[in-house]
DRENMARGU-547247 format. One record per residue: residue in one letter; x, y negated, z negated of N, C-alpha, C, O, CB in turn. Coordinates in Angstrom, 3 decimals, decimal comma. Glycine has a CB too. Layout:
@drense a n_X X n_Y Y n_Z Z ca_X X ca_Y Y ca_Z Z c_X X c_Y Y c_Z Z o_X X o_Y Y o_Z Z cb_X X cb_Y Y cb_Z Z
...
END
This chain:
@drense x n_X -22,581 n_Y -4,827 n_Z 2,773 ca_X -21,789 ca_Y -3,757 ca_Z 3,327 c_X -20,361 c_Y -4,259 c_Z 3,538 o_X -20,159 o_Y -5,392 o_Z 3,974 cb_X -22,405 cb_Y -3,240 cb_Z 4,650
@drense x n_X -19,538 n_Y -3,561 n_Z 3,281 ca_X -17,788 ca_Y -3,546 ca_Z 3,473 c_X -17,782 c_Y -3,008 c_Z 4,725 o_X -18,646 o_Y -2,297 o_Z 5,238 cb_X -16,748 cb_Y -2,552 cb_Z 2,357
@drense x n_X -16,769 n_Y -3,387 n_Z 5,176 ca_X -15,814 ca_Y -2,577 ca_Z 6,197 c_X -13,796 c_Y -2,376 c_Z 5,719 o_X -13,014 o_Y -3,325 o_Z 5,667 cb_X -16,017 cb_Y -3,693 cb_Z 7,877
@drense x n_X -13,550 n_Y -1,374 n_Z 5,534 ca_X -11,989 ca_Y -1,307 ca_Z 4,977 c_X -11,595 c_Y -0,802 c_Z 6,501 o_X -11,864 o_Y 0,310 o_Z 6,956 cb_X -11,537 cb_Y -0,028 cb_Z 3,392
@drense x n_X -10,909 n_Y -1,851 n_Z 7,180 ca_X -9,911 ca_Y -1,133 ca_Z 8,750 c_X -8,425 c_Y -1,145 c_Z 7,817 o_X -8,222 o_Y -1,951 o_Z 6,909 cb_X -9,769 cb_Y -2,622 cb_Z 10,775
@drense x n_X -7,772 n_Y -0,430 n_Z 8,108 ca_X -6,765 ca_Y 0,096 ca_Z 8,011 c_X -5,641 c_Y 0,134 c_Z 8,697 o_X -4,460 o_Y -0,030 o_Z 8,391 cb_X -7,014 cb_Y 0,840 cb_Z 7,908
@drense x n_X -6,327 n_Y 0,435 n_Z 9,900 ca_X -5,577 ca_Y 0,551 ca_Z 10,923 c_X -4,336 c_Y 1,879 c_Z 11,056 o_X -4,786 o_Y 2,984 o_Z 10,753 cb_X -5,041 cb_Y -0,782 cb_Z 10,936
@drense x n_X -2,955 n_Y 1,849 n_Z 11,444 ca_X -2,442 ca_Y 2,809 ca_Z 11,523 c_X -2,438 c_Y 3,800 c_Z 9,956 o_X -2,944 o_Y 3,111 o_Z 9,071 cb_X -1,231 cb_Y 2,349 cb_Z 12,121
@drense x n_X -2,124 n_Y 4,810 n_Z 9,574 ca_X -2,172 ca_Y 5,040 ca_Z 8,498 c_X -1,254 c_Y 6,613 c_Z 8,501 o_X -1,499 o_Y 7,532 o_Z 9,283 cb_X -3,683 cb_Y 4,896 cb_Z 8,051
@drense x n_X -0,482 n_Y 6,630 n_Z 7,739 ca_X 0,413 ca_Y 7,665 ca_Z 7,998 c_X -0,295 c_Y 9,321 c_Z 7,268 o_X -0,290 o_Y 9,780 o_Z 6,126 cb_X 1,994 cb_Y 7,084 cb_Z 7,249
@drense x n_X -0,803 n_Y 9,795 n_Z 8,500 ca_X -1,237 ca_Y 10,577 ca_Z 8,074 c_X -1,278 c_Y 12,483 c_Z 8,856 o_X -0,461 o_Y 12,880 o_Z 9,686 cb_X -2,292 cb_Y 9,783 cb_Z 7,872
@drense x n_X -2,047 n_Y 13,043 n_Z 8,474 ca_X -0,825 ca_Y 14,564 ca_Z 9,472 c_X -2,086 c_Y 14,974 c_Z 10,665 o_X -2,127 o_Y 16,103 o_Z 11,154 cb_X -0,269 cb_Y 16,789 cb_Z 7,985
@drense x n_X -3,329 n_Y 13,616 n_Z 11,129 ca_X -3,729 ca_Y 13,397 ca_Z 11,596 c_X -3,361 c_Y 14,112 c_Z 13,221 o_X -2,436 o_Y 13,693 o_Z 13,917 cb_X -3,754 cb_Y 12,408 cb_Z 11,102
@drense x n_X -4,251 n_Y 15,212 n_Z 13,615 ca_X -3,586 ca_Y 15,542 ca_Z 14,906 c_X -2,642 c_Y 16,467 c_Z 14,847 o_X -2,157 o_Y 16,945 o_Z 15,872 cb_X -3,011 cb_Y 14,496 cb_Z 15,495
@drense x n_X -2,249 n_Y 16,848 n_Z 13,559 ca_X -1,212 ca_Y 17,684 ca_Z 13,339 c_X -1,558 c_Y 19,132 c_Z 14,036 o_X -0,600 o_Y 19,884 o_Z 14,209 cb_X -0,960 cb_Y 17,753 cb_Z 11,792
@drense x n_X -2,335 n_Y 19,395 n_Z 14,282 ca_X -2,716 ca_Y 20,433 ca_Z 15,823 c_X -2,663 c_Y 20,784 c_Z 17,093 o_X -2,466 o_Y 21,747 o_Z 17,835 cb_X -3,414 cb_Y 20,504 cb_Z 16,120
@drense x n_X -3,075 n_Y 18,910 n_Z 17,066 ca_X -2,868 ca_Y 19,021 ca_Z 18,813 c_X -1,674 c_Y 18,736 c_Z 19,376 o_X -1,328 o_Y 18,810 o_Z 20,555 cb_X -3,724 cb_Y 18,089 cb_Z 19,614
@drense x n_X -0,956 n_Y 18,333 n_Z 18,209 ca_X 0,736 ca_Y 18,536 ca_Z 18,644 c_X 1,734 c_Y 19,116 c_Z 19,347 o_X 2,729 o_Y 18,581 o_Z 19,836 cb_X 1,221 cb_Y 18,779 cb_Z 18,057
@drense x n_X 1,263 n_Y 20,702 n_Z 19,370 ca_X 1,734 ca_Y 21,392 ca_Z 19,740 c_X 1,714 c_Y 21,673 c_Z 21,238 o_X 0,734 o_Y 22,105 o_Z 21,845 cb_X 1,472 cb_Y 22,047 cb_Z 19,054
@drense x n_X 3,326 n_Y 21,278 n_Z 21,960 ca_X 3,297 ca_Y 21,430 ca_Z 23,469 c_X 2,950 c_Y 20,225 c_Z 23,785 o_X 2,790 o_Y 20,162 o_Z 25,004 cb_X 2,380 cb_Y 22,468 cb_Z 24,105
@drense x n_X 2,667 n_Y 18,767 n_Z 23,022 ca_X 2,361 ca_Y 17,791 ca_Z 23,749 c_X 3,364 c_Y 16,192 c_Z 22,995 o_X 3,277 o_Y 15,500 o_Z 21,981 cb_X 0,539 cb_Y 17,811 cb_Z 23,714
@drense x n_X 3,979 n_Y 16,226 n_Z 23,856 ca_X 5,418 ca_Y 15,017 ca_Z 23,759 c_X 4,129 c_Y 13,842 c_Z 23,116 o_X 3,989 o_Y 13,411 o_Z 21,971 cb_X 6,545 cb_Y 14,353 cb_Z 25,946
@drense x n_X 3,443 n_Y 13,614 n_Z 24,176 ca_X 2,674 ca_Y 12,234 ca_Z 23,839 c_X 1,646 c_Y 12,417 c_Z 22,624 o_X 1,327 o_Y 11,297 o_Z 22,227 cb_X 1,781 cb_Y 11,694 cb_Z 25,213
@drense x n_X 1,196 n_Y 13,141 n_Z 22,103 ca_X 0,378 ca_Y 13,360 ca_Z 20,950 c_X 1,584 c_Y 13,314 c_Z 19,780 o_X 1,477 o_Y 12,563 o_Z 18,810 cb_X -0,557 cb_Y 14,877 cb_Z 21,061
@drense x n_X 2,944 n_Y 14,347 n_Z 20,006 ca_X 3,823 ca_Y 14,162 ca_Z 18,585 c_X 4,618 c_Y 12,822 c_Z 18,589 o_X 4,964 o_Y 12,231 o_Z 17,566 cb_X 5,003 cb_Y 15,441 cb_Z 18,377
@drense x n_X 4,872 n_Y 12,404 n_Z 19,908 ca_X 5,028 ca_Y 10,623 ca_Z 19,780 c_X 4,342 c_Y 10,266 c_Z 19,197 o_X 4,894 o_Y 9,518 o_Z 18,390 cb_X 4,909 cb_Y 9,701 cb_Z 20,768
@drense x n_X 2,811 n_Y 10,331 n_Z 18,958 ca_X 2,145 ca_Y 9,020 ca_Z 18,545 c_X 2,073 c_Y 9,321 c_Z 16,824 o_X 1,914 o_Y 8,475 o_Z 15,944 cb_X 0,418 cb_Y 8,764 cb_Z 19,412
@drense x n_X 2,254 n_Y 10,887 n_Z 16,655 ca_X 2,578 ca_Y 10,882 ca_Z 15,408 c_X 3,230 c_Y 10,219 c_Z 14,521 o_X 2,991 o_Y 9,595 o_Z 13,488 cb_X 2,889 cb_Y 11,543 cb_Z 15,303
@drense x n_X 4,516 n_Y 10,628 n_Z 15,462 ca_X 5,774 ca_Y 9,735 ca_Z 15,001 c_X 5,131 c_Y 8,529 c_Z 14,631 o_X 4,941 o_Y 8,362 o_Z 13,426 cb_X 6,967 cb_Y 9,435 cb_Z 16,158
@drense x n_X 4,810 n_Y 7,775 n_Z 15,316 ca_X 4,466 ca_Y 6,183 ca_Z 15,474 c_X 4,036 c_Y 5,924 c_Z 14,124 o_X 4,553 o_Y 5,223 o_Z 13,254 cb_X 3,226 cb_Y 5,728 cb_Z 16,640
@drense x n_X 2,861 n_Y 6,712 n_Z 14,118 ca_X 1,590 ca_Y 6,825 ca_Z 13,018 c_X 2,733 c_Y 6,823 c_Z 11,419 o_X 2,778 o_Y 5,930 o_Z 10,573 cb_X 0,357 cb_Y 8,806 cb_Z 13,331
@drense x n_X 3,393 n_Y 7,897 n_Z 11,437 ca_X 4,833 ca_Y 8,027 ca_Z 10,210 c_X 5,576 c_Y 7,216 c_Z 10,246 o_X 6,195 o_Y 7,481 o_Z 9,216 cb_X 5,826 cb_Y 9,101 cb_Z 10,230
@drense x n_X 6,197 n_Y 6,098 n_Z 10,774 ca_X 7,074 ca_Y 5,507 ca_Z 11,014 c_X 6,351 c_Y 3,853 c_Z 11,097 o_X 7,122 o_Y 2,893 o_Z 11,099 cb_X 7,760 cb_Y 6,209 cb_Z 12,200
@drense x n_X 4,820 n_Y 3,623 n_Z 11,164 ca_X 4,899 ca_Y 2,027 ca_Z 11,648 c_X 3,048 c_Y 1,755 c_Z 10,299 o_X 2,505 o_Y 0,735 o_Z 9,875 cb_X 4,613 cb_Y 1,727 cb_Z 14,388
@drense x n_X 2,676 n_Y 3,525 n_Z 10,084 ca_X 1,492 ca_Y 3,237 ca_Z 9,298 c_X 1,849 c_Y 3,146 c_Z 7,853 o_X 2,964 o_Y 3,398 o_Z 7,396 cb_X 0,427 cb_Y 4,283 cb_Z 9,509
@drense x n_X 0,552 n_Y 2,669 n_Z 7,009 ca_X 0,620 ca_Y 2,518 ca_Z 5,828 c_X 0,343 c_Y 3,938 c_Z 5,263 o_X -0,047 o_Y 4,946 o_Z 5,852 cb_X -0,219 cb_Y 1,452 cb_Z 5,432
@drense x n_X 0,664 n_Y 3,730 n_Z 3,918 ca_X 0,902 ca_Y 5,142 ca_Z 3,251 c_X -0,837 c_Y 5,360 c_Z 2,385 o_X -1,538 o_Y 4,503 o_Z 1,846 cb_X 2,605 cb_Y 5,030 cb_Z 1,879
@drense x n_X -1,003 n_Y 6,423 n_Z 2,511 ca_X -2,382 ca_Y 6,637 ca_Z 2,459 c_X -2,994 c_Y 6,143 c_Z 0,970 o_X -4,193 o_Y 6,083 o_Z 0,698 cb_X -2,633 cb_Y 8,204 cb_Z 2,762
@drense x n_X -1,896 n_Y 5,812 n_Z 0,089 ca_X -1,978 ca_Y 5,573 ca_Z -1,294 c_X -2,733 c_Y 4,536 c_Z -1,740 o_X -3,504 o_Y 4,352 o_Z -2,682 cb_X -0,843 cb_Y 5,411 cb_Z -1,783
@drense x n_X -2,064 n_Y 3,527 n_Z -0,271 ca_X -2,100 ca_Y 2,093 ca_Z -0,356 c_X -3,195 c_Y 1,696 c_Z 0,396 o_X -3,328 o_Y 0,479 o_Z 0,531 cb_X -0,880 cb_Y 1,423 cb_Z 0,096
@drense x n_X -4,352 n_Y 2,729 n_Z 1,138 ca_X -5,360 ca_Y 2,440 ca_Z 1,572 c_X -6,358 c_Y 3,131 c_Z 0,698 o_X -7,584 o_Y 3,073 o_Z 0,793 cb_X -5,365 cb_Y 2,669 cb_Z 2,864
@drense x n_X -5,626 n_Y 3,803 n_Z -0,182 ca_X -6,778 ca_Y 4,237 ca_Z -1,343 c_X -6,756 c_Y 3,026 c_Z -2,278 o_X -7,830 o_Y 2,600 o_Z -2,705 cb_X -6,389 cb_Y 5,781 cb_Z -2,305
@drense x n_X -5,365 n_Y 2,323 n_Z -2,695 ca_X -5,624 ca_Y 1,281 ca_Z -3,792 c_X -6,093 c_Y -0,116 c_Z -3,424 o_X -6,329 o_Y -1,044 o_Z -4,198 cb_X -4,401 cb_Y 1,090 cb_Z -4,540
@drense x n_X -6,210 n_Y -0,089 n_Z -1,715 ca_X -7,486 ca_Y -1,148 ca_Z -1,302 c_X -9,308 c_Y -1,039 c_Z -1,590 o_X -10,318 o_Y -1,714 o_Z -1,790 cb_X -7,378 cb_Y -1,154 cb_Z 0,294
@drense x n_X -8,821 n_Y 0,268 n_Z -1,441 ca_X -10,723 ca_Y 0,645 ca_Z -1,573 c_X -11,219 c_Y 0,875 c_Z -2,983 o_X -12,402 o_Y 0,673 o_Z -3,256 cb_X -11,242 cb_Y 2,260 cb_Z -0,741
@drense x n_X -10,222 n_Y 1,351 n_Z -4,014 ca_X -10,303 ca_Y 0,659 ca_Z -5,215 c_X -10,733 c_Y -0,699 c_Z -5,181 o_X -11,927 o_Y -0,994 o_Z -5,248 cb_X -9,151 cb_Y 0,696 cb_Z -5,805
@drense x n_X -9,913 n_Y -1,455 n_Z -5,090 ca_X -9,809 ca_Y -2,956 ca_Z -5,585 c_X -11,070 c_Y -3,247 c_Z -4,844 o_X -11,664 o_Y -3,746 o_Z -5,800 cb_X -8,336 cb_Y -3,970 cb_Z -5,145
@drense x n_X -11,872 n_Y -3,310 n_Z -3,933 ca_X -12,952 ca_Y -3,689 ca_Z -3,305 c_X -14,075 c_Y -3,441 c_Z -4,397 o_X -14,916 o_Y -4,148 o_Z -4,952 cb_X -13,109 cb_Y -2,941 cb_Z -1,953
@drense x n_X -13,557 n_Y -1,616 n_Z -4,466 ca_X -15,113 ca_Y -1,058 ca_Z -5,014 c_X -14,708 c_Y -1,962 c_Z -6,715 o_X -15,672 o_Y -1,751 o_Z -7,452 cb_X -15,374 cb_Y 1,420 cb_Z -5,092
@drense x n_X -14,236 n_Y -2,343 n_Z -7,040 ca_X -13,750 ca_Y -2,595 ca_Z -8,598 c_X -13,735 c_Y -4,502 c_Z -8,582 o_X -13,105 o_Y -5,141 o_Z -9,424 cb_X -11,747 cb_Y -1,689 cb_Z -8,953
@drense x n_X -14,497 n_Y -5,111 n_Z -7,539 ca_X -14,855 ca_Y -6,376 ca_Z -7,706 c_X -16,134 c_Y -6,530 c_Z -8,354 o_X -16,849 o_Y -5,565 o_Z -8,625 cb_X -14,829 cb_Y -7,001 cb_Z -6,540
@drense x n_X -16,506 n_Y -8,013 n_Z -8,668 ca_X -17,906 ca_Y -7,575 ca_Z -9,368 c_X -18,444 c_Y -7,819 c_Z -8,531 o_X -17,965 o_Y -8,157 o_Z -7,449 cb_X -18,526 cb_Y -8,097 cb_Z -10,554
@drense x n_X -20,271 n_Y -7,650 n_Z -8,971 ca_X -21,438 ca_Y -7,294 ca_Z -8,027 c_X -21,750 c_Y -8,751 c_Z -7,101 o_X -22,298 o_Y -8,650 o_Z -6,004 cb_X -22,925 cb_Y -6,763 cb_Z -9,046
@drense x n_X -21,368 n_Y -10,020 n_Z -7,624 ca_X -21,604 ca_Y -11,103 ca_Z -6,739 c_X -20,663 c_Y -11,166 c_Z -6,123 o_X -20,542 o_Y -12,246 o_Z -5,545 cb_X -21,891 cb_Y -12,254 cb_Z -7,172
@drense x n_X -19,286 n_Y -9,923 n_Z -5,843 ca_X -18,604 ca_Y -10,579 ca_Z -4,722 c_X -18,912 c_Y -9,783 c_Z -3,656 o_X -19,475 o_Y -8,737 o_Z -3,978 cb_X -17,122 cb_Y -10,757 cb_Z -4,860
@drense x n_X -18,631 n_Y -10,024 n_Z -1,915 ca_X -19,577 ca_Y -9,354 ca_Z -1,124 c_X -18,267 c_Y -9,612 c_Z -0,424 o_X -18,077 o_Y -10,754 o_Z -0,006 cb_X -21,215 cb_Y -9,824 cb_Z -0,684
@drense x n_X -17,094 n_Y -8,448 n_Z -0,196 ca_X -15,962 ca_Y -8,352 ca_Z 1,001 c_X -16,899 c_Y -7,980 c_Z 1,754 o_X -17,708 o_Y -7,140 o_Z 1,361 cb_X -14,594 cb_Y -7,349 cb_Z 0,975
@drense x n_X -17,013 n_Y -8,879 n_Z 3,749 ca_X -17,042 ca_Y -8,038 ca_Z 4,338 c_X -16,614 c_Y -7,322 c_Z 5,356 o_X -17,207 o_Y -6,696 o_Z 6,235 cb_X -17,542 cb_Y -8,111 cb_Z 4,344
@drense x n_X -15,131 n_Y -7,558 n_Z 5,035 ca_X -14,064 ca_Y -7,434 ca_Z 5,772 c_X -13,153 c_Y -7,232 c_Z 5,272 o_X -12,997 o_Y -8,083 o_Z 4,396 cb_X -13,827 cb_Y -8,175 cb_Z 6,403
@drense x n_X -12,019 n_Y -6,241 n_Z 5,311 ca_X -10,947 ca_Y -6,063 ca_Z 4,230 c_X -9,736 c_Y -5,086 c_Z 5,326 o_X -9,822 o_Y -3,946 o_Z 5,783 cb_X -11,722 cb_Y -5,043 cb_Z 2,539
@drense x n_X -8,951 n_Y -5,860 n_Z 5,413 ca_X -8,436 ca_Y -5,346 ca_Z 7,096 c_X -7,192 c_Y -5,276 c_Z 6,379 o_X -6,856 o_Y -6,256 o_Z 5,715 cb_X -8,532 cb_Y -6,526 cb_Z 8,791
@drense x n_X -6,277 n_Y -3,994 n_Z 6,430 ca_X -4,885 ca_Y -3,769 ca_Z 6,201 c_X -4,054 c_Y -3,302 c_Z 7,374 o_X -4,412 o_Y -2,576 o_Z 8,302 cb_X -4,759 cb_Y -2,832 cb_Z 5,166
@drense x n_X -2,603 n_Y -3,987 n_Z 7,102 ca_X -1,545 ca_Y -3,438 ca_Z 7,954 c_X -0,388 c_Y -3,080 c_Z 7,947 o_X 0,149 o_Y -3,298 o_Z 6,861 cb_X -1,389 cb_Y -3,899 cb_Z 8,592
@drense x n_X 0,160 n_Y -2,684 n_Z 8,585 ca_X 1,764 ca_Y -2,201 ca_Z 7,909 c_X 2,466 c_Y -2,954 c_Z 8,590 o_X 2,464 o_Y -3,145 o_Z 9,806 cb_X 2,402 cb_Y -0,607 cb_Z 8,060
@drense x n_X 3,576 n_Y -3,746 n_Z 7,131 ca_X 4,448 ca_Y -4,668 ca_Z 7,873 c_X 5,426 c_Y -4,059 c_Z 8,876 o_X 6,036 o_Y -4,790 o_Z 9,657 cb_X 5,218 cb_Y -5,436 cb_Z 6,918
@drense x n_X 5,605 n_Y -2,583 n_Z 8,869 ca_X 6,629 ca_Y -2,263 ca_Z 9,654 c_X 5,887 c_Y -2,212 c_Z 11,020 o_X 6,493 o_Y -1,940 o_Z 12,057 cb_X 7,380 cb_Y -0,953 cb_Z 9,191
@drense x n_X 4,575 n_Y -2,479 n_Z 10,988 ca_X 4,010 ca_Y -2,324 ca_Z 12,526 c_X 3,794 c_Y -3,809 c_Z 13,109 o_X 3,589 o_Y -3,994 o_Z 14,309 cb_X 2,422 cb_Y -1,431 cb_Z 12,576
@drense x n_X 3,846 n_Y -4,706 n_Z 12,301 ca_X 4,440 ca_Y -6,369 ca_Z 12,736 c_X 5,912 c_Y -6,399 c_Z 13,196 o_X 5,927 o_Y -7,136 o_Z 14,181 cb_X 4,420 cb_Y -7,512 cb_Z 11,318
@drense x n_X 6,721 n_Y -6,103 n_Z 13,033 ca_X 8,339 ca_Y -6,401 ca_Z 13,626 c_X 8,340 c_Y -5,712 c_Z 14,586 o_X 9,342 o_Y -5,649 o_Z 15,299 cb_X 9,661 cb_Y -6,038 cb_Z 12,794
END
């Protein structure tokens, strides 16, 4: 079994409960501004599923450098 964390990921996540609430469209922001782009957590889960059968990730943890600085 894999696990792909990701972690932040820029996405329109919540894009509902937004409305009328500072601290939910903050964290949006955050999420747009510090996550990875959803492309780049699809072309991880590629590359996992596209190893061969004796290799066994079971851990495959991504992050966005803009959420390190």
């Amino acid at each position: 079994m894999t696990t792909v964390a990701p972690g932040f990921v820029a996405t329109d996540l919540m894009a509902g409960d937004a409305v009328g609430r500072e601290d939910v469209a903050a964290f949006r922001e955050r999420m747009h501004a510090e996550g990875l782009a959803p492309e780049h957590v699809a072309a991880a889960v590629v590359h996992v599923l596209g190893l061969p059968p004796e290799v066994c990730v079971v851990e495959y943890a991504l992050t966005s450098t803009a959420k390190q600085q």
